[in-house]
C-alpha positions as CSV (number, residue, x, y, z in Angstrom):
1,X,8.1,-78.8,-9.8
2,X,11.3,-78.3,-7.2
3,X,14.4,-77.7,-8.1
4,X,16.4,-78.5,-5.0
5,X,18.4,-80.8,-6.9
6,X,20.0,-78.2,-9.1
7,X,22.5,-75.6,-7.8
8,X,22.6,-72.2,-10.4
9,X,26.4,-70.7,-10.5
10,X,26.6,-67.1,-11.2
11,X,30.1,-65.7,-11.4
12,X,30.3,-62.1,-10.6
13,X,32.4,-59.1,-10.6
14,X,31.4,-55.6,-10.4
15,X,27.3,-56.8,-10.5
16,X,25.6,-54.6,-8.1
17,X,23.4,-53.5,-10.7
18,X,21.9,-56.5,-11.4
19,X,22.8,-59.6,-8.8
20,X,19.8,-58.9,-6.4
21,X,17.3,-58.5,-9.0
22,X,19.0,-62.1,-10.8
23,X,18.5,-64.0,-7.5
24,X,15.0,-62.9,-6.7
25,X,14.1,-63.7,-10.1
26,X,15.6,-67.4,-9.9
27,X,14.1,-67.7,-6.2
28,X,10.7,-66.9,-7.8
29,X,10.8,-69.3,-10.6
30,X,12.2,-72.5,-9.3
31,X,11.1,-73.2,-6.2
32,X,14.2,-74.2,-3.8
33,X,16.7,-74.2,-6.0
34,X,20.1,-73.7,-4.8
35,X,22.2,-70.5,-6.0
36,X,26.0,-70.1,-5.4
37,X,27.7,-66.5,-6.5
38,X,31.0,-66.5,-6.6
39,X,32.6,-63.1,-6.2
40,X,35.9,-62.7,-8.1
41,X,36.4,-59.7,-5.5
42,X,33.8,-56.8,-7.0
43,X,34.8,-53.5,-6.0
44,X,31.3,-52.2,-5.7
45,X,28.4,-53.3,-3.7
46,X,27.9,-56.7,-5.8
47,X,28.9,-58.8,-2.2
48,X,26.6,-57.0,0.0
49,X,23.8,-57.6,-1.9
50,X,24.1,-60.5,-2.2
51,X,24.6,-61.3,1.8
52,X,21.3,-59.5,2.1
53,X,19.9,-62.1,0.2
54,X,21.6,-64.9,1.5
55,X,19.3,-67.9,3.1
56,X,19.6,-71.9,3.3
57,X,19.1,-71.7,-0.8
58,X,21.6,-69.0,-1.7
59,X,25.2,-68.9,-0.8
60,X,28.2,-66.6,-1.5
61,X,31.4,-67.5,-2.7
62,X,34.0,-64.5,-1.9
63,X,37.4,-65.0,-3.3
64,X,39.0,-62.0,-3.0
65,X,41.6,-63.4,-1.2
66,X,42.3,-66.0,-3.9
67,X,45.8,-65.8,-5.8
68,X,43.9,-66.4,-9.1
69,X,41.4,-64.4,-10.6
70,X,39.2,-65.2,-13.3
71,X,35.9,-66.4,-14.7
72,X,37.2,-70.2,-15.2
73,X,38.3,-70.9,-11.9
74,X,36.0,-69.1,-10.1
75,X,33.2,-71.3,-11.7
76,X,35.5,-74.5,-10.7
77,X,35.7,-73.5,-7.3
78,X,31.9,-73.0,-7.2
79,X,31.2,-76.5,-8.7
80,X,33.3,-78.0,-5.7
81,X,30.8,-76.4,-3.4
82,X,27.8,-77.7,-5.1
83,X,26.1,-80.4,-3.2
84,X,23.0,-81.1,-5.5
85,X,23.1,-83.9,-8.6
86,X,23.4,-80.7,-11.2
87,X,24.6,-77.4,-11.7
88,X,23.6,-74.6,-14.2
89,X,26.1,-71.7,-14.9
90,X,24.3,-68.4,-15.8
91,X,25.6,-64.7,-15.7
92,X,24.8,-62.0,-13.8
93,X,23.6,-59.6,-16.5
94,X,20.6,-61.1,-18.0
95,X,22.2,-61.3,-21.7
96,X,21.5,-65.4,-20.8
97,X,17.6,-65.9,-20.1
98,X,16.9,-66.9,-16.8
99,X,13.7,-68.9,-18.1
100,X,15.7,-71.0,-20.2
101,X,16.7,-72.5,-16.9
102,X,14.1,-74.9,-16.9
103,X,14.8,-76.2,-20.4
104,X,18.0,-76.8,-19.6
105,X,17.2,-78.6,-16.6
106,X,14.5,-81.0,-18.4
107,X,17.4,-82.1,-20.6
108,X,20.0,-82.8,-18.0
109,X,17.1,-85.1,-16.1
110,X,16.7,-87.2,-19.3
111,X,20.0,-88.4,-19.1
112,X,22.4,-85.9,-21.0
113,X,25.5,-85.0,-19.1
114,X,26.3,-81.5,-20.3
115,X,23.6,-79.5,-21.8
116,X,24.7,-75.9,-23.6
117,X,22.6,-72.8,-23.8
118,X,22.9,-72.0,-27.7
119,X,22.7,-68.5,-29.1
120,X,20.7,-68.6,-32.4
121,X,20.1,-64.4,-32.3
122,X,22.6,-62.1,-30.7
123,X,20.4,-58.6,-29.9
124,X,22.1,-55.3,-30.2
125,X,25.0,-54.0,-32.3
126,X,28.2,-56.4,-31.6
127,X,30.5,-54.6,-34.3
128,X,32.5,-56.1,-36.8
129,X,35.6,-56.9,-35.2
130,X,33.8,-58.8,-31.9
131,X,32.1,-60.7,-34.5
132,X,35.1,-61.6,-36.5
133,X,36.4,-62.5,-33.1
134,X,33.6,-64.4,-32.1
135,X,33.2,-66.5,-35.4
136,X,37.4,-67.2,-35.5
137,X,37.1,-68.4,-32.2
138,X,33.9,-70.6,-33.2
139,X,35.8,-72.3,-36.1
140,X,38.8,-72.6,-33.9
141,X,37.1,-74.2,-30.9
142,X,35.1,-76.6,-33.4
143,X,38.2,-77.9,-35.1
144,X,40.1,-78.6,-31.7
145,X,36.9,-81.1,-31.1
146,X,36.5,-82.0,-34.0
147,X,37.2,-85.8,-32.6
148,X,34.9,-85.6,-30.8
149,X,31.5,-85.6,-32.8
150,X,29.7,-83.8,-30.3
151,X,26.7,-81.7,-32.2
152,X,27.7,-78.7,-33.3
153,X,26.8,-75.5,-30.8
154,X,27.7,-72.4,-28.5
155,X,31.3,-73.7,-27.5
156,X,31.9,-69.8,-26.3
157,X,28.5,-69.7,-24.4
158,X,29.0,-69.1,-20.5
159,X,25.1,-70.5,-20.2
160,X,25.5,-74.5,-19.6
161,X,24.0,-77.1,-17.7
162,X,26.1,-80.1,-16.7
163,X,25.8,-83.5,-14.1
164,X,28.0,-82.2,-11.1
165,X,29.7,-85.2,-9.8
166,X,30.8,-86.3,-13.6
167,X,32.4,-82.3,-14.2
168,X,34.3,-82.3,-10.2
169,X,35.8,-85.9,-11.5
170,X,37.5,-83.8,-15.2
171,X,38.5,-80.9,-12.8
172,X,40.4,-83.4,-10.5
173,X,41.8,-85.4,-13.1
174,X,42.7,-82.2,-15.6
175,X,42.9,-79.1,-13.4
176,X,46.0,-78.8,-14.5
177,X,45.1,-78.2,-17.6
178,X,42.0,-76.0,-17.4
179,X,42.9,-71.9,-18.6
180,X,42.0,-70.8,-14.6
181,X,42.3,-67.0,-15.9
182,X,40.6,-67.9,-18.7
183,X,36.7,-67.2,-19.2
184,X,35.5,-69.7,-21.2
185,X,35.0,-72.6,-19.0
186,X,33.0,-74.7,-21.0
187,X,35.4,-75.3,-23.6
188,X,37.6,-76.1,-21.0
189,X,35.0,-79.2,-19.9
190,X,34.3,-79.8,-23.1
191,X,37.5,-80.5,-23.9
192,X,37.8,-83.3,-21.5
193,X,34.7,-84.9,-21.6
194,X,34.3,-88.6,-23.0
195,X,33.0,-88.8,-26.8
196,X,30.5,-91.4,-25.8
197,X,28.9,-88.7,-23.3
198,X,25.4,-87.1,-23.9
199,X,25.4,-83.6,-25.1
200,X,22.3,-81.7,-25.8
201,X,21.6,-77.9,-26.1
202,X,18.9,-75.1,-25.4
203,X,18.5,-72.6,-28.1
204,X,18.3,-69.0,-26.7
205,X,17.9,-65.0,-28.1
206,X,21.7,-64.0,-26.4
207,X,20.1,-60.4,-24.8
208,X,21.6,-56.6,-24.6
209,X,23.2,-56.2,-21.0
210,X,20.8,-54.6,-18.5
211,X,22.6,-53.3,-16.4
212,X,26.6,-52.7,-15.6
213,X,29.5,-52.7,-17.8
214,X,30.7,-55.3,-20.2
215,X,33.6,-57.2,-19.1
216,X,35.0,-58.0,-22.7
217,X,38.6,-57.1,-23.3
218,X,41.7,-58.4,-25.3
219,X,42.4,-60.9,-22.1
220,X,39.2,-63.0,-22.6
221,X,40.3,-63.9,-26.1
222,X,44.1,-64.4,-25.0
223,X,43.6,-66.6,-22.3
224,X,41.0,-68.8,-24.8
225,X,43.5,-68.8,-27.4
226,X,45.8,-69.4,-25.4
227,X,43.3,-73.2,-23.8
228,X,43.1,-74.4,-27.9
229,X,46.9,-76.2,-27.4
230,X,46.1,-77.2,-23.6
């Protein structure tokens, strides 16, 4: 099967570690598929790699010149790029399974519009206070959509699948209103997204980190907090 009518976002910063071995991975198990990184401005090697990867399938995205920084709009400013009928968000650090691509793929071709990588099993030792965190922010995120009546799933995941023409018309019509600095852009969609639309999801084992540091700080959970009354 090809894939060149999919285009996989990976937002990066700091990724050096693990960007090069992510692309040849994706390269090798969709054949043509279309890869976009956008670089939030990584102070390590995470760019160059990537430019010695670069072909007609795999494109960078440098902001570091941009006057906003974050994971949000550096996702938003990907999907504008994207030129194929859908796009699938993925991180650089392979806690998100790159094989669950496919799945998620399959779903968005039978007609759903947004499709959302669930975690059903978080590997490794979160703590207690990131998973108090985690599930307040859960039951939080739930309630603001609770109109909604989508099923119930991963509104924090940054693993999601989506039909790119109908997510570029909510940016134009809400960009406003989307958390830019913010990291959890699929809320952000979510948010805006017609009740009558299709939403599906892709169960997934959420994976330790490779490779590289964790970016999880106080800000992610400010700036979400912070998108519930936007």
């Amino acid at each position: 099967m090809r894939y060149n009518d999919v285009t996989v976002i990976i937002p990066t910063f700091n990724e050096e570690k693990n960007i090069g071995v992510l692309i040849k991975k994706l390269s090798k198990l969709f054949s043509n598929i279309k890869i976009i990184v956008s670089d939030d401005g990584s102070k390590d090697r995470t760019q160059e790699v990537v430019v010695e990867c670069t072909n007609e399938n795999v494109t960078l995205l440098d902001r570091s010149k941009k006057p906003v920084k974050g994971l949000t709009v550096s996702v938003m400013d990907a999907i504008v790029k994207c030129k194929t009928e859908f796009f699938v968000v993925i991180d650089a650090d392979f806690q998100h399974p790159p094989n669950k691509i496919k799945e998620i793929i399959d779903k968005l071709r039978e007609d759903n519009d947004l499709v959302i990588g669930n975690r059903i099993k978080i590997h490794g030792d979160w703590g207690v206070h990131r998973l108090i965190i985690s599930e307040t922010a859960y039951f939080l995120g739930n309630l603001r959509l609770l109109k909604k009546k989508f099923p119930k799933s991963d509104l924090m995941s940054g693993f999601f699948g989506a039909k790119t023409k109908l997510v570029n018309e909510i940016m134009m019509k809400n960009h406003k209103k989307f958390e830019l600095k913010g990291y959890k852009i699929l809320f952000d969609i979510m948010k805006y997204l017609s009740q009558d639309s299709k939403v599906n999801k892709v169960d997934y084992e959420f994976g330790l980190r490779t490779r590289g540091e964790s970016k999880l700080d106080w800000k992610i959970m400010y700036y979400y907090f912070r998108s519930l009354f936007k």
